[in-house]
Backbone bond lengths (Angstrom), bond angles and torsions (degrees), N, CA, C in turn:
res aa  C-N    CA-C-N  psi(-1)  N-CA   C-N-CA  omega(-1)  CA-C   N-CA-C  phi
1 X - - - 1.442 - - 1.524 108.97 -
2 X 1.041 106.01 142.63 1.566 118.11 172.55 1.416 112.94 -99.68
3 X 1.777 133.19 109.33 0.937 144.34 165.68 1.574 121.71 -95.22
4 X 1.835 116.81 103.57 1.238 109.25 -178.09 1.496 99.93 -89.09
5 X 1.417 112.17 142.94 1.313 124.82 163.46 1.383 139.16 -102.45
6 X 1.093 150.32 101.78 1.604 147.45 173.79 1.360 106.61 -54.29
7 X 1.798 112.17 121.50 0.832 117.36 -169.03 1.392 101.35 -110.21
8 X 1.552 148.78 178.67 1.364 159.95 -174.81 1.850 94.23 -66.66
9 X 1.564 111.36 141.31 1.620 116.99 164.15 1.052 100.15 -119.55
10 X 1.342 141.38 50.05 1.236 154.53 102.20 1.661 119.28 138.02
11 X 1.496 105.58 63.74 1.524 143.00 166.40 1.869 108.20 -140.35
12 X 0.991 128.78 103.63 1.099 159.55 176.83 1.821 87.16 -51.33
13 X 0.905 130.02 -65.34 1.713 131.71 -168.85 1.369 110.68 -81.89
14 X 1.579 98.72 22.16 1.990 94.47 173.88 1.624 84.44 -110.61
15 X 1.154 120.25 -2.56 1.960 99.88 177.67 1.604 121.55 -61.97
16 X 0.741 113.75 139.11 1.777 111.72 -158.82 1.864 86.61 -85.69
17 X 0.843 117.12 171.60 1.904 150.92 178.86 1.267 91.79 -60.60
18 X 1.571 119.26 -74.74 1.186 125.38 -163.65 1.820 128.24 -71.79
19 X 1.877 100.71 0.48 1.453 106.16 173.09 1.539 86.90 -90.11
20 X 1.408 129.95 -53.74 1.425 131.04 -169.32 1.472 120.86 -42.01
21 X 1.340 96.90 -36.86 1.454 112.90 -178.86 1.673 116.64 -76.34
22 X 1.436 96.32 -34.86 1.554 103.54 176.78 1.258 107.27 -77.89
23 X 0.993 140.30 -39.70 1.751 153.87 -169.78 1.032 98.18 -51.29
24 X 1.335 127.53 -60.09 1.721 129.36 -171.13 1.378 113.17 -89.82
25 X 1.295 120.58 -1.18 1.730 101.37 -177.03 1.305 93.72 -128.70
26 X 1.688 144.85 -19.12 1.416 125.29 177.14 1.743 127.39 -49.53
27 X 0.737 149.76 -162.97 1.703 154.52 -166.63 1.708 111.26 -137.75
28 X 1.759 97.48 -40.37 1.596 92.68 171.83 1.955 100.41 -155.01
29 X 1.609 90.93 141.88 1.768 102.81 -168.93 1.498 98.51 -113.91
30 X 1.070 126.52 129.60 1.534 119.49 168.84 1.679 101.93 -103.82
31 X 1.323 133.26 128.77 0.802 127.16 166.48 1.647 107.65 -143.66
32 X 2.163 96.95 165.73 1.369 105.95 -172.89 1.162 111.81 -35.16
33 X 1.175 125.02 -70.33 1.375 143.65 -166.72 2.247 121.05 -122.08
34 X 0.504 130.31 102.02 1.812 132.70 -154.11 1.358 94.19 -65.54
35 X 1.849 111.37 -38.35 1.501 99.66 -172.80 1.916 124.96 -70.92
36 X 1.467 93.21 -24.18 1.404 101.13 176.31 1.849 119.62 -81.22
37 X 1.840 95.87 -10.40 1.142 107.08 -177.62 1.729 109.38 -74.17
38 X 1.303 100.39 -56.76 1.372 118.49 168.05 1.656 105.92 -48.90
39 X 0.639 136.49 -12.77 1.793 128.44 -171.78 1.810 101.44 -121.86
40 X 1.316 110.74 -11.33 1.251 115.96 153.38 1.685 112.74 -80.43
41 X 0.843 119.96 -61.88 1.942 126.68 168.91 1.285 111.20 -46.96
42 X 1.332 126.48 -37.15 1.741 112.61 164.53 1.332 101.81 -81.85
43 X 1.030 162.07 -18.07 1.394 128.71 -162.51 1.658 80.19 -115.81
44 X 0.971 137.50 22.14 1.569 137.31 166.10 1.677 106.89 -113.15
45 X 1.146 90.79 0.71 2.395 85.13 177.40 1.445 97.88 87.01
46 X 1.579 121.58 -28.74 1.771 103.87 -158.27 1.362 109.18 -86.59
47 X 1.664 108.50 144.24 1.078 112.61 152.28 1.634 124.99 -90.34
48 X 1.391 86.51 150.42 2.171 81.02 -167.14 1.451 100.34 -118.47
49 X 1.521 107.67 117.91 1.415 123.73 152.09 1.118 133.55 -32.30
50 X 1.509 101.16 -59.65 1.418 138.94 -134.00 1.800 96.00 -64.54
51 X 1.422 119.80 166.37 1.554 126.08 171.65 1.590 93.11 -94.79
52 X 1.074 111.24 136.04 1.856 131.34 -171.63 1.853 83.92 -92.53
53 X 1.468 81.91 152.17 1.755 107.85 165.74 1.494 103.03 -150.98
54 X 1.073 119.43 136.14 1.253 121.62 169.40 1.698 113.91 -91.13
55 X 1.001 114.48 138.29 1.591 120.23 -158.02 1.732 96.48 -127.07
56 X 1.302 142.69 88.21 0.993 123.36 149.52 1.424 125.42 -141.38
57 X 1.521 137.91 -171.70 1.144 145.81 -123.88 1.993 84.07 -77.93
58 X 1.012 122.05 -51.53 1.337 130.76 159.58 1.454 129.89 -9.41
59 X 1.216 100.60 -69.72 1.593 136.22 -170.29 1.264 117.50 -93.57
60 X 1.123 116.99 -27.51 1.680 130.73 -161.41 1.411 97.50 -56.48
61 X 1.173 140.02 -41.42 1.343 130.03 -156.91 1.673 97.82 -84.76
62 X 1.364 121.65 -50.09 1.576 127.66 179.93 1.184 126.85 -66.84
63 X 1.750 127.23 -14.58 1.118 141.50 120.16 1.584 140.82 -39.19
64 X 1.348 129.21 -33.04 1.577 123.27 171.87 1.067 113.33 -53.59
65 X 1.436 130.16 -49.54 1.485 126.39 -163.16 1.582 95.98 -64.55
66 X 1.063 119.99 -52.24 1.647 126.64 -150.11 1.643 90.15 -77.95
67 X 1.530 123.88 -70.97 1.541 100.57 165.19 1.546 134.58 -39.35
68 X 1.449 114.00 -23.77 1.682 111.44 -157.02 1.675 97.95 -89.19
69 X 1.497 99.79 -13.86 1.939 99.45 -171.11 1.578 93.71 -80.46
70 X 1.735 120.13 -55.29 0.967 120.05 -171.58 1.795 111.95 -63.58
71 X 1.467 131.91 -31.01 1.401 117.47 168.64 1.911 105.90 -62.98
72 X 0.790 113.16 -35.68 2.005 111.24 172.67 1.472 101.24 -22.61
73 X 1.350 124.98 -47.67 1.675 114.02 -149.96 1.932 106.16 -141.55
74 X 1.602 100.91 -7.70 1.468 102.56 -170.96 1.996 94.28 -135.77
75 X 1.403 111.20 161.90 1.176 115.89 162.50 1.902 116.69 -78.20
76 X 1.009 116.40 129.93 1.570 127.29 156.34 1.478 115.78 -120.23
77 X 1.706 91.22 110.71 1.446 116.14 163.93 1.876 111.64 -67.99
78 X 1.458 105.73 123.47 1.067 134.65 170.61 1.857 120.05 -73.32
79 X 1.630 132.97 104.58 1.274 98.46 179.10 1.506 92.56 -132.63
80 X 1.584 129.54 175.09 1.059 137.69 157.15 1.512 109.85 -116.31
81 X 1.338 119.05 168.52 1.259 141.31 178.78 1.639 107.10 -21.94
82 X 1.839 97.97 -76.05 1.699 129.32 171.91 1.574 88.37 -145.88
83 X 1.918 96.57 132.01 1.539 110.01 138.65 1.535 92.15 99.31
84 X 0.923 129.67 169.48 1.537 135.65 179.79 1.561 136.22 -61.93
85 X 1.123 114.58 110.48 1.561 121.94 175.26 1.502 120.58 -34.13
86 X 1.418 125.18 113.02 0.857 121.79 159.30 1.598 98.07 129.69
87 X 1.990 121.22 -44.23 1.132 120.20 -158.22 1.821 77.39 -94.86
88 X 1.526 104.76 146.63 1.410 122.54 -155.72 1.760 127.03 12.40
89 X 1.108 97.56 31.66 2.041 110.30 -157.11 1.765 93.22 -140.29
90 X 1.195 113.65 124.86 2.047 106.70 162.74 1.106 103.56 -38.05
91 X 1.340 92.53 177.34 1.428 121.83 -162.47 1.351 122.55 122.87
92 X 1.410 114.24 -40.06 1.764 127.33 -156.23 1.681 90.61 -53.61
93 X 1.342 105.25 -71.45 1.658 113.52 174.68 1.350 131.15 -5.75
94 X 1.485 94.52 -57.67 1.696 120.26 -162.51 1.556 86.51 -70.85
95 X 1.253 126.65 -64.11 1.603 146.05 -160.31 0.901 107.45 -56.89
96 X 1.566 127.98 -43.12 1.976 121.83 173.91 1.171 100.82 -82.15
97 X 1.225 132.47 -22.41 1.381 107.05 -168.07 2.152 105.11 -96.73
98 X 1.087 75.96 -6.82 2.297 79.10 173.47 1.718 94.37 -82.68
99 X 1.310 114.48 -46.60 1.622 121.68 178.88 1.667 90.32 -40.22
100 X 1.327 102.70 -71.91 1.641 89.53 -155.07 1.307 110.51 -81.11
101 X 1.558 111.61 1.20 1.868 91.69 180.00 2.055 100.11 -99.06
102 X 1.736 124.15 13.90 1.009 122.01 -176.24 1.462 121.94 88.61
103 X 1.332 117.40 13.03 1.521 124.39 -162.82 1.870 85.08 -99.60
104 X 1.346 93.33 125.83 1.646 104.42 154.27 1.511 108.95 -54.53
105 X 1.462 98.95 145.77 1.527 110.64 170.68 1.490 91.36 -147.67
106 X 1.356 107.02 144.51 1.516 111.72 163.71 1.944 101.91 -162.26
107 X 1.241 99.81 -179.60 1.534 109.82 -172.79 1.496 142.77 -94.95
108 X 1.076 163.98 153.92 1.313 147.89 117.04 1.596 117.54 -88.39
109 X 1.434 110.45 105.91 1.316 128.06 -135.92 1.990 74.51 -91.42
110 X 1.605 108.54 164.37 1.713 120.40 169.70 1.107 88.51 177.54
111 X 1.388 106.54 -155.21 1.439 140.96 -179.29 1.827 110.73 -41.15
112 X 1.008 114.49 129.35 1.638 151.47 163.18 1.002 131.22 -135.60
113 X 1.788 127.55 115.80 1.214 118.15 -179.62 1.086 100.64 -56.92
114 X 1.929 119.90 -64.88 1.662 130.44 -146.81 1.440 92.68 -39.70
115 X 1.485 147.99 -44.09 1.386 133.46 -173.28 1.422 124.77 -96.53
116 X 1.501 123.63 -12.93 1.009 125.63 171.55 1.531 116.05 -80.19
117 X 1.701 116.92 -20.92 1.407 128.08 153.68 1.593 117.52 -63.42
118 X 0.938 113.13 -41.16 1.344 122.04 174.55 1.249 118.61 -59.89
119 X 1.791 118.39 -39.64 1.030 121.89 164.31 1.556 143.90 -34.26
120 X 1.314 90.87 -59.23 1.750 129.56 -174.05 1.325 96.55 -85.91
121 X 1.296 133.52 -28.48 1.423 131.71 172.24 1.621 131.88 -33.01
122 X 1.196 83.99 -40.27 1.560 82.71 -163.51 1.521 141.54 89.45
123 X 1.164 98.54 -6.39 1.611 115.45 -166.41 1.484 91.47 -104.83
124 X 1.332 120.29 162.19 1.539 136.99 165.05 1.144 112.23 -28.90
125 X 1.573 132.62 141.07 1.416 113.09 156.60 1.474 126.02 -134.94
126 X 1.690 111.65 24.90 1.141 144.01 -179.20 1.631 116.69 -69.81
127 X 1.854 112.20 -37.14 1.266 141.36 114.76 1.222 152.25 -119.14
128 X 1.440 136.42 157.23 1.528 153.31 -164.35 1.215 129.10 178.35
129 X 1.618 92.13 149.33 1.261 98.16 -161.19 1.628 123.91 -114.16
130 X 1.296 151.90 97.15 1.512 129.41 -153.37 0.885 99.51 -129.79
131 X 1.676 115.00 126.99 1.492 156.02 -179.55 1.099 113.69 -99.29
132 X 1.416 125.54 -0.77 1.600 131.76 160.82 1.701 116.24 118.91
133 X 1.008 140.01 178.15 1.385 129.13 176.06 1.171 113.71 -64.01
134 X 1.270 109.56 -160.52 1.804 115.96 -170.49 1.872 88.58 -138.89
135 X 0.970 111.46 145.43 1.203 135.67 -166.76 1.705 115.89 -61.57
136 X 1.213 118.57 138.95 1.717 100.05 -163.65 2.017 86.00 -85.43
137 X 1.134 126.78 -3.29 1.625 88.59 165.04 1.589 92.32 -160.52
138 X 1.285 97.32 150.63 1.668 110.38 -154.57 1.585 107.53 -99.76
């Protein structure tokens, strides 16, 4: 099974129970980056077992097979940097291709900017539309 997780966008006490809980007992974590993963797991108490994969925009394609055999029979925790895998962060890849090879995927839902901006916005939120961030310099 493939478990994506929402990780903190930068409050340490928005990590939900159920990422904490997953952090320390999964077998294998793919994440954006391992080093930011690891510096998320110490300042979270957990110690991590788990075999690291680095998962990013890079790699993502040379990674599915090798993650998609190992979700067949074991759980892989999904993480990004901050905020949810897949929405502006890898992942998308990994996720259609478990869809179509029959691999469960499901979530541990938290922190998202795209909606916590949306929030504070002010604008409607009944609908929307997101085309991705805006560039840190114009």
């Amino acid at each position: 099974m493939l478990i994506l997780a929402a990780t903190p966008i930068g409050n340490l006490s928005d990590a939900s129970a159920r990422l904490i809980e997953h952090l320390g007992s999964v077998k294998y974590i793919a994440a954006e980056d391992t080093r930011t993963l690891l510096k998320l797991a110490r300042g979270l108490g957990v110690k991590l077992d788990a075999k690291l994969f680095s998962l990013h925009e890079h790699n993502e394609a040379e990674r599915v097979t090798q993650l998609l055999e190992i979700a067949l029979t074991e759980d892989v925790l999904v993480v990004s940097d901050a905020g949810m895998p897949t929405v502006s962060d890898p992942g998308f890849v990994l996720v259609r291709a478990a869809i179509e090879a029959g691999v469960e995927v499901t979530v541990i839902p938290g922190p998202s900017a795209v909606l916590s901006a949306l929030a504070v916005s002010g604008l409607p939120t009944d609908r929307f539309s997101f085309e991705g961030f805006l560039p840190r310099k114009a």
